[in-house]
C-alpha positions in Angstrom: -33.5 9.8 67.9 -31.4 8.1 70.1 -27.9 7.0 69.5 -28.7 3.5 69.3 -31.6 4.6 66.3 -28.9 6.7 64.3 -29.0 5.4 60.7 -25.9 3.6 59.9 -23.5 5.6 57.8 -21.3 4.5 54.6 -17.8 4.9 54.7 -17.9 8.4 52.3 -20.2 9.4 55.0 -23.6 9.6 53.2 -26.4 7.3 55.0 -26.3 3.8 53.6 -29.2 3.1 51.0 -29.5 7.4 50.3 -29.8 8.7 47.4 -28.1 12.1 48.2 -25.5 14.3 45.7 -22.4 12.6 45.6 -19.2 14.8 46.5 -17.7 17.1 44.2 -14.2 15.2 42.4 -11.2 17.5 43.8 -9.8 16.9 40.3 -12.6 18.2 38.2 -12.3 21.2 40.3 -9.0 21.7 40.3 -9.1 21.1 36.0 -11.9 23.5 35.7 -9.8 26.6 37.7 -7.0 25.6 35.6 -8.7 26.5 32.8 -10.6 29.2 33.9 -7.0 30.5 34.4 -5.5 29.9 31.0 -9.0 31.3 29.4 -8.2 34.9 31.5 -4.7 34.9 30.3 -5.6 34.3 27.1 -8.4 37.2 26.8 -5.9 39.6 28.8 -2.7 38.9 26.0 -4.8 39.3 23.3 -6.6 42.3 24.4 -3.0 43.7 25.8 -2.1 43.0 22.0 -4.5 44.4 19.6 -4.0 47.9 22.4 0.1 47.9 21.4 -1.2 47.2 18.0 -3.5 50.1 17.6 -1.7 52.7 19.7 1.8 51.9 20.3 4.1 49.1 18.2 2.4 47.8 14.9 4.6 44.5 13.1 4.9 45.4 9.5 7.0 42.2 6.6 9.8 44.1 3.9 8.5 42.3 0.8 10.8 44.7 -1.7 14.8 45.1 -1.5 14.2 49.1 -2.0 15.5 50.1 1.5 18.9 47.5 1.2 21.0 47.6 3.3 18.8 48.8 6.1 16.3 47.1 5.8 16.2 43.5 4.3 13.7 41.4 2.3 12.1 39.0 4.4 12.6 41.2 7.7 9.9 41.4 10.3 9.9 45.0 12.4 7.5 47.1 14.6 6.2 50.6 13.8 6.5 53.1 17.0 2.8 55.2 16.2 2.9 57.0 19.3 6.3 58.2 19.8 6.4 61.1 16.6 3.0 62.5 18.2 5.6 64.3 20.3 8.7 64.7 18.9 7.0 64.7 15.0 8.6 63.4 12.1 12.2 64.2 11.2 15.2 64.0 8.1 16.6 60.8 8.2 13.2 59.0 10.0 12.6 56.0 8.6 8.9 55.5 8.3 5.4 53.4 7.2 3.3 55.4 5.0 -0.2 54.1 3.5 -0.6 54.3 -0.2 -3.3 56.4 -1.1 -2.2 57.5 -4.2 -1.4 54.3 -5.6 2.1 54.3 -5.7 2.1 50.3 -5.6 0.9 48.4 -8.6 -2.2 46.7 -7.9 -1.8 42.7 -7.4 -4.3 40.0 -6.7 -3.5 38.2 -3.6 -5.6 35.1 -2.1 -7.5 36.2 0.5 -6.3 35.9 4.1 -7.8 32.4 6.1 -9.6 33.3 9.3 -6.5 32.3 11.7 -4.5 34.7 9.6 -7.2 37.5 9.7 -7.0 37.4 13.1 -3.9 37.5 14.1 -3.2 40.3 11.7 -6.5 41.9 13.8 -4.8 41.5 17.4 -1.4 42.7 16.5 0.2 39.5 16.4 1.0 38.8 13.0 2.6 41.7 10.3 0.1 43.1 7.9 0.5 40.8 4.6 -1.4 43.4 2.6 0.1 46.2 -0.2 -1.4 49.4 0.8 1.8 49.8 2.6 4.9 51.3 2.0 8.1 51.8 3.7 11.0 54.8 3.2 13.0 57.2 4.9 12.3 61.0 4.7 14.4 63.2 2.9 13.2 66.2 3.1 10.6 67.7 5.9 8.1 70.4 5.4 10.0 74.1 4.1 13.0 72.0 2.9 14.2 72.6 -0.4 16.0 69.0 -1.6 17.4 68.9 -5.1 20.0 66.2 -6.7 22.6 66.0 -7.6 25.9 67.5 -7.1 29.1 66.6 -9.1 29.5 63.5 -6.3 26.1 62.6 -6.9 24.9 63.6 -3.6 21.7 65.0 -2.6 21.2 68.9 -1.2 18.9 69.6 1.5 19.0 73.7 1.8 21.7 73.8 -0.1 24.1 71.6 1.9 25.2 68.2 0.6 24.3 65.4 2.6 26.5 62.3 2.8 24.2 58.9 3.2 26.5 56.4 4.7 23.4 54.4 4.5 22.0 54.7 0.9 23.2 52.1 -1.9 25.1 54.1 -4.2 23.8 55.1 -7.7 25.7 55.2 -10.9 26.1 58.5 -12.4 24.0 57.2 -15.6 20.9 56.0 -13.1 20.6 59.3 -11.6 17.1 61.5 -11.4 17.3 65.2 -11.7 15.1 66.3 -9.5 14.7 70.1 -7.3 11.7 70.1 -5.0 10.1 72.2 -2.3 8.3 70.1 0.2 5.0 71.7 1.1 3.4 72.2 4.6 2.1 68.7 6.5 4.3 67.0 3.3 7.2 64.8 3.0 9.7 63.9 0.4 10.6 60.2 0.8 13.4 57.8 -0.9 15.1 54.6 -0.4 17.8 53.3 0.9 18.6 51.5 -2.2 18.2 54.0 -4.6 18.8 52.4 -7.6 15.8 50.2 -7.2 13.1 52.4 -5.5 10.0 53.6 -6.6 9.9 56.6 -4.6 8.7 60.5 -4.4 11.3 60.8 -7.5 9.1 58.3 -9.4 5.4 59.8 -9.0 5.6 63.5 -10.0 2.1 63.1 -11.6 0.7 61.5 -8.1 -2.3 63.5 -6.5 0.9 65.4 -4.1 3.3 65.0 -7.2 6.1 62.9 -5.3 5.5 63.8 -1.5 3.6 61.7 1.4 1.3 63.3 3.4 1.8 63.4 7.0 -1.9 62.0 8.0 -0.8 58.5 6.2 2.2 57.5 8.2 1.6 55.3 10.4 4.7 55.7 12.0 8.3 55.3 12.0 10.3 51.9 12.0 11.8 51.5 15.4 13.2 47.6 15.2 14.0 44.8 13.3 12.2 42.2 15.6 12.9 39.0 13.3 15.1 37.2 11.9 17.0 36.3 15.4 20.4 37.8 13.7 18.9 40.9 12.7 17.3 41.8 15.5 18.4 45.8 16.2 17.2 49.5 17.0 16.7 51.8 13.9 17.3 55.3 13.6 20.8 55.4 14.6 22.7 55.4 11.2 21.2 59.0 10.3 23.1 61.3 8.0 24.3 64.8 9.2 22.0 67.0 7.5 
């Protein structure tokens, strides 16, 4: 066809009268990368989350004042699961044991909604449940731990141990107590001792007091929330 024949063109440059596709819009692409984008973000944060949640940090809530001053009611804090694979578990840890021997008494709570389920799933939201516990560990495996002394101080092998961080009990609130831990055991207490259900409240438990190893979780590493109490754990140990 010659130039003169050439079928007159629009000013989008399809032939006038044609019927042909119209041009993409350069913002409908541009919105659809854009979210494309944001979609793979999303899917790589949560999965990034529920991995930290499963193998490394898990967020736990402190619904009970039984390890004040330490730890507070209301506080928000992250289990480290992976770090005591190597170095194990040790006096003065403090750590997140599951209650398998029904140390808790059993409430009725409303079930979890969906959004909550989820988060809770991922890793993003602390565990609102009660088959969690949280103390610190007294005594290890081979320790003998006994109470009290004339100061009111626990022994560990014989030694008296000064707990700069425990609440202090009156003489009249103390429980007589002279223990042996057994292998892959713990012996666990609170912080605030005077209101703590712990191993000196659960001799007739399946392990008579002590924690087995397989239901830590892992030990409390830092007080991620509120803003003002945000700190490392595991530094205010006692010379045992």
């Amino acid at each position: 066809m010659s130039s003169g024949e050439q079928a007159a063109e629009s000013r989008d440059g399809r032939p006038e009268g044609g019927s042909g596709p119209e041009p993409a819009k350069p913002g409908k692409g541009r919105s659809w990368r854009w979210l494309k984008e944001i979609a793979i973000v999303v899917v790589i944060a949560v999965a990034l989350s529920f991995v930290v949640k499963t193998f490394l940090f898990r967020p736990f809530f402190i619904p009970s004042p039984s390890m004040e001053q330490t730890l507070l009611v209301g506080d928000r804090i992250f289990a480290n699961q992976i770090g005591p694979n190597f170095t194990g578990y040790q006096r003065g840890d403090i750590v997140v044991f599951k209650d398998t021997q029904g140390w808790l008494p059993q409430e009725t709570k409303p079930a979890p909604n969906i959004v909550e389920s989820a988060l809770v799933f991922i890793g993003l939201a602390p565990d609102p449940s009660n088959d969690y516990l949280i103390k610190r560990i007294i005594g290890v495996p081979g320790d003998r731990v006994s109470c009290c002394d004339a100061q009111g101080r626990i022994s560990i092998n014989g030694k008296a141990v000064d707990e700069s961080y425990a609440v202090p009990t009156p003489p009249e609130a103390l429980v007589p107590f002279d223990v042996q831990v057994p292998a892959d055991e713990y012996w666990v207490m609170g912080d605030n001792r005077p209101d703590s259900a712990d191993s000196r409240f659960h001799p007739d438990a399946p392990l008579k007091g002590f924690i087995a190893r397989k239901d830590i979780v892992g030990t409390a590493s830092v007080i991620a929330w509120p803003l003002n109490r945000i700190r490392v754990l595991g530094t205010d140990k006692a010379d045992y």
